[in-house]
N, CA, C and O of each residue as an XYZ file, in Angstrom:
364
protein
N       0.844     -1.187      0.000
C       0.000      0.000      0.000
C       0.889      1.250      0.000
O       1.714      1.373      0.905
N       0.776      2.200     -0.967
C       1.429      3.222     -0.931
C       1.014      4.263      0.009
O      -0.127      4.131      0.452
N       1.838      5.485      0.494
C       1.718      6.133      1.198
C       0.878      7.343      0.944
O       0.157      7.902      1.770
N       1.110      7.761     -0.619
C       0.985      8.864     -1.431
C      -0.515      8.387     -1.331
O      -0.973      7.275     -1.593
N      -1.341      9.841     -0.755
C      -2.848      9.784     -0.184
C      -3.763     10.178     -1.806
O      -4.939     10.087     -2.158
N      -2.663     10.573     -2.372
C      -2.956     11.383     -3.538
C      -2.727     10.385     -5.248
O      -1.623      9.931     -5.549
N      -3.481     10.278     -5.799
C      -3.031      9.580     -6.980
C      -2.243     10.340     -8.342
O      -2.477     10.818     -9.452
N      -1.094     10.054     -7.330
C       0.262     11.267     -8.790
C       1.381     10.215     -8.775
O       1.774      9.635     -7.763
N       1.969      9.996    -10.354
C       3.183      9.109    -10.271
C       3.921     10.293     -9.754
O       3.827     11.414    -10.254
N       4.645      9.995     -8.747
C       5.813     10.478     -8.173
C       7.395     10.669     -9.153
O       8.375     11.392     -8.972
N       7.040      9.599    -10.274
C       8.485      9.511    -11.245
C       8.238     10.971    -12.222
O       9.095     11.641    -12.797
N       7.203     11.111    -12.185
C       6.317     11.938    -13.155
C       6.903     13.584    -13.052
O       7.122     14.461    -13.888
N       7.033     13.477    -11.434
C       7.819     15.255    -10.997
C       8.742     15.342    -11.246
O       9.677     14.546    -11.162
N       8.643     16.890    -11.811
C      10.395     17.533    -12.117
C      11.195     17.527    -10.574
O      10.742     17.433     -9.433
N      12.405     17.652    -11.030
C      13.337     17.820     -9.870
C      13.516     19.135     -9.534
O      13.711     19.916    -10.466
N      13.498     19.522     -8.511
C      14.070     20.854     -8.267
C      15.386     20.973     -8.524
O      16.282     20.132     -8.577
N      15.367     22.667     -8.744
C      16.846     22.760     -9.510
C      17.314     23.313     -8.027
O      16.657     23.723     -7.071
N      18.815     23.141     -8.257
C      19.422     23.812     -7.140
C      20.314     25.454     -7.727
O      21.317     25.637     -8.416
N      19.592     26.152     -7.215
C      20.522     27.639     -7.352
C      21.223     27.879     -6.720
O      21.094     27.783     -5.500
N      22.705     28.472     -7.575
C      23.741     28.335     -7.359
C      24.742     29.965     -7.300
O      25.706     30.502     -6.754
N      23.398     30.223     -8.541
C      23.655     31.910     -8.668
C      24.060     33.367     -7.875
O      23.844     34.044     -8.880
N      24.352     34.080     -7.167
C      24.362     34.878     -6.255
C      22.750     35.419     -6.571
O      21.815     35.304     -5.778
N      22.687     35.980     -7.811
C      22.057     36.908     -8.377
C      20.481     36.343     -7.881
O      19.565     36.866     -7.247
N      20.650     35.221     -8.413
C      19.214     34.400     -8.285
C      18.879     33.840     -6.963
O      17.813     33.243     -6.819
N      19.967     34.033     -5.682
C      19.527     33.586     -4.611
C      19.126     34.930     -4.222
O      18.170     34.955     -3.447
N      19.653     36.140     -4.592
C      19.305     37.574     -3.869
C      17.534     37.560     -4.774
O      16.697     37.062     -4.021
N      17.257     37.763     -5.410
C      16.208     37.508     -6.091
C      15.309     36.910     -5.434
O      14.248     37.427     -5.082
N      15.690     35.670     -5.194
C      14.610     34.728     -4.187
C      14.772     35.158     -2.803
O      13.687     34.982     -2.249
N      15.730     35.699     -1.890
C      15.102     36.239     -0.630
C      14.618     37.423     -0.875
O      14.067     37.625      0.207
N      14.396     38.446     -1.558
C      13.862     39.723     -1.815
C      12.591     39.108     -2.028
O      11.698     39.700     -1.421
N      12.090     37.813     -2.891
C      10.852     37.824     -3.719
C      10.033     36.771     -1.938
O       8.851     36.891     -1.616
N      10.859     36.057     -1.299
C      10.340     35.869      0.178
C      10.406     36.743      0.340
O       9.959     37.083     -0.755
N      10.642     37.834      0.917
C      10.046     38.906      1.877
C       8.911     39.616      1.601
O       8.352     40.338      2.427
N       8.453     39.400      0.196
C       7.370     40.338     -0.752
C       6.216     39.547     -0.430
O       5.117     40.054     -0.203
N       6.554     37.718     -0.393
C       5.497     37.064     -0.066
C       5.006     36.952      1.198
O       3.804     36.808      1.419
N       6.124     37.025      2.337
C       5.569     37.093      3.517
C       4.518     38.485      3.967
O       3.636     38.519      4.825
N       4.973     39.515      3.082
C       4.129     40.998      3.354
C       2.707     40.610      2.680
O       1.575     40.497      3.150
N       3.218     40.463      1.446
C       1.499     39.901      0.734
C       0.273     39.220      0.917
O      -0.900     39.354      0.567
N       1.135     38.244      1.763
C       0.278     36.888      2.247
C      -0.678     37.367      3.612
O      -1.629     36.804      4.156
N       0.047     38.712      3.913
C      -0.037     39.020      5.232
C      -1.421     40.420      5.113
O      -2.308     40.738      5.905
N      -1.099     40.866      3.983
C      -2.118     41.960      3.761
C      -2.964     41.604      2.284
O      -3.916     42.301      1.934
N      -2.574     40.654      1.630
C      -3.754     40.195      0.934
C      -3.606     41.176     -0.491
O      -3.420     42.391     -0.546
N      -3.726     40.393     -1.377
C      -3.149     40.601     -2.906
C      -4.146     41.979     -3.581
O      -3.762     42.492     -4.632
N      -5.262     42.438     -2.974
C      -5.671     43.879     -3.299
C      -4.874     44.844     -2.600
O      -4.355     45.613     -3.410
N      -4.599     45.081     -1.514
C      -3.499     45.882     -0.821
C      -2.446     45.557     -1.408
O      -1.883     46.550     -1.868
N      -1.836     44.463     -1.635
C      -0.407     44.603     -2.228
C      -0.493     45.003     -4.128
O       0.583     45.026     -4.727
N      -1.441     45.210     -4.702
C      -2.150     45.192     -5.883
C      -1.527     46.947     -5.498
O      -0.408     47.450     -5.610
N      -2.647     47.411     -5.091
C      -2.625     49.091     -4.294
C      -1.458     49.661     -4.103
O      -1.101     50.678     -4.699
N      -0.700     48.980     -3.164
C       0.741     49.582     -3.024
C       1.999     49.601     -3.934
O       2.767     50.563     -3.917
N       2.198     48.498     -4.745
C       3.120     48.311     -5.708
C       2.860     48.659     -7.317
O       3.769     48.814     -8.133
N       1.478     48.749     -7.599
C       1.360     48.698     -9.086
C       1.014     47.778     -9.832
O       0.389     47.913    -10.883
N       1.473     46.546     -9.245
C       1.724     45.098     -9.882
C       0.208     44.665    -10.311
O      -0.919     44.758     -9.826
N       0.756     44.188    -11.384
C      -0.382     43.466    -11.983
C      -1.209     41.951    -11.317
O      -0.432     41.559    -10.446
N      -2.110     41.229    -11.358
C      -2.338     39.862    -10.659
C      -1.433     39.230    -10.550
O      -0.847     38.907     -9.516
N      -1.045     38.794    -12.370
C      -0.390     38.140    -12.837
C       0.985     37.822    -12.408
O       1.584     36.780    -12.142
N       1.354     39.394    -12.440
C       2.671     39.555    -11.687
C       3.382     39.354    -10.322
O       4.546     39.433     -9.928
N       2.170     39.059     -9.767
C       1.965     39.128     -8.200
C       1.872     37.460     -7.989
O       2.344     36.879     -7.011
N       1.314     36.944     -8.873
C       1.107     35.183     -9.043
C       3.058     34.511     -9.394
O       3.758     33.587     -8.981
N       3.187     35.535    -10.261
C       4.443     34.985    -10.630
C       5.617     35.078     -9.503
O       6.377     34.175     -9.153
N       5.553     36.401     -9.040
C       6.539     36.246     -7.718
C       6.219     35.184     -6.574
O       7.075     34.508     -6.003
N       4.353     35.132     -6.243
C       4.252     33.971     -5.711
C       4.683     32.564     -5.706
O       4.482     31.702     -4.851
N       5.405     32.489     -6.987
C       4.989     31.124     -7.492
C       6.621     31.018     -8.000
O       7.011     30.148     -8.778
N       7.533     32.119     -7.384
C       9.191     32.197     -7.300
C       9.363     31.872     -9.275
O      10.168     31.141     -9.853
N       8.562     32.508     -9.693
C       8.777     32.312    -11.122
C       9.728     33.931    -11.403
O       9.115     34.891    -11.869
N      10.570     33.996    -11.210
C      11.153     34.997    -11.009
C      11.586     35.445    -12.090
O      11.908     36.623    -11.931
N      11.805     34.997    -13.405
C      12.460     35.303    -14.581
C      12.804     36.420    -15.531
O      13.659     36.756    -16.351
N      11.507     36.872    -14.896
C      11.151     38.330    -16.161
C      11.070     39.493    -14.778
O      10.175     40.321    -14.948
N      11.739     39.637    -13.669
C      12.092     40.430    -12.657
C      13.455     40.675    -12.765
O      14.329     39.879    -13.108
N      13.580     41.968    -12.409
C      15.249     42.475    -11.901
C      15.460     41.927    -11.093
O      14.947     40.825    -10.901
N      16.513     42.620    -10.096
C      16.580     42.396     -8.720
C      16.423     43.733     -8.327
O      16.380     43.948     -7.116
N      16.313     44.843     -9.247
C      16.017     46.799     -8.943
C      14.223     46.483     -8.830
O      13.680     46.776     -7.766
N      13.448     45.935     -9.870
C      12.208     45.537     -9.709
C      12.013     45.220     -8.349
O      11.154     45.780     -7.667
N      13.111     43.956     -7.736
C      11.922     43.736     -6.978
C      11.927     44.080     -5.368
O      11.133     43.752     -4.486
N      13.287     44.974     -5.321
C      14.007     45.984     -4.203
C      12.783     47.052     -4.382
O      12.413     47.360     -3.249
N      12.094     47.664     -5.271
C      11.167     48.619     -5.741
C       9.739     47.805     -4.870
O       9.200     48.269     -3.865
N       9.377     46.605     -5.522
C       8.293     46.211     -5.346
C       8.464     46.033     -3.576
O       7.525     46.189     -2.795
N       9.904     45.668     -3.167
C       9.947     45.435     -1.505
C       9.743     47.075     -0.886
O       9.136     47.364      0.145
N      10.418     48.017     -1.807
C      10.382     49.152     -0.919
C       8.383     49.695     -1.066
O       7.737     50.242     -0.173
N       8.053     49.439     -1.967
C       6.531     50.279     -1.869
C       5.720     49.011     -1.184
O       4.519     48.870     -1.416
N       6.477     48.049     -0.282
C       5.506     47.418      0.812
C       6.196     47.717      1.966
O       6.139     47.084      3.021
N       6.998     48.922      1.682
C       7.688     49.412      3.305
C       9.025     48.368      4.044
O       9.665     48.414      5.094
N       9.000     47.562      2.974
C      10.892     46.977      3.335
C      11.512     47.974      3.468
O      11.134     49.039      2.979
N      12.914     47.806      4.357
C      14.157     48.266      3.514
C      15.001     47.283      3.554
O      15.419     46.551      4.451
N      15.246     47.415      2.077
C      16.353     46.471      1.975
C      17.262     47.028      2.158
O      17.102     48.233      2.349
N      18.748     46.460      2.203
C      20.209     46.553      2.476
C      20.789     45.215      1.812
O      20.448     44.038      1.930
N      21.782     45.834      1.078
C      22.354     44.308      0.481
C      24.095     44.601      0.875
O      24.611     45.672      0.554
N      24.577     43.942      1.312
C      26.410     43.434      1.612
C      26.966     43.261      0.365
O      26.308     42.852     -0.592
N      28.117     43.540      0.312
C      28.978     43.211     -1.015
C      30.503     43.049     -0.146
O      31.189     43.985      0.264
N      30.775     41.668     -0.017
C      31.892     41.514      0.183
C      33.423     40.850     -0.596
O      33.150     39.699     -0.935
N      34.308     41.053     -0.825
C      35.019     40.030     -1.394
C      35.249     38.747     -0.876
O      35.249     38.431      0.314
N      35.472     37.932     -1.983
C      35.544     36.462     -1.816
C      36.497     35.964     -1.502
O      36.540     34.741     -1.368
């Protein structure tokens, strides 16, 4: 008896990729902090404050990050009242 409560071949899922990028890990904690504010005040207020389209707002949800800067989404963090700060150190 399988465990999976759900009827999905399991062979069937993509693998997650592992990011390796600087660029694309700064990206993904900027685009968490947008979701924790969003989730928190609800996608018409965050609609209101940023500009963002549904769509656009689905896509950061959904860490589809592709067609974002990282100035985009420092913008989209600052008009939900972040501040960001980013480090630049040598390696």
């Amino acid at each position: 008896m399988s465990m999976n409560p759900y009827d999905i071949d399991i062979k069937k899922l993509k693998l997650s990729k592992r990011i390796t990028d600087p660029k694309e890990i700064l990206k993904c904690q900027i685009a968490a902090k947008i979701i924790d504010i969003s989730v928190n005040i609800g996608t018409d207020k965050t609609q209101e404050l940023t500009g963002l389209h549904k769509a656009d707002l689905s896509r950061v949800r959904v860490m589809d990050l592709k067609r974002f800067t990282i100035d985009r989404l420092i913008g989209i963090a600052t008009d939900l009242g972040l501040e960001v700060s980013i480090k630049i150190k040598s390696a």
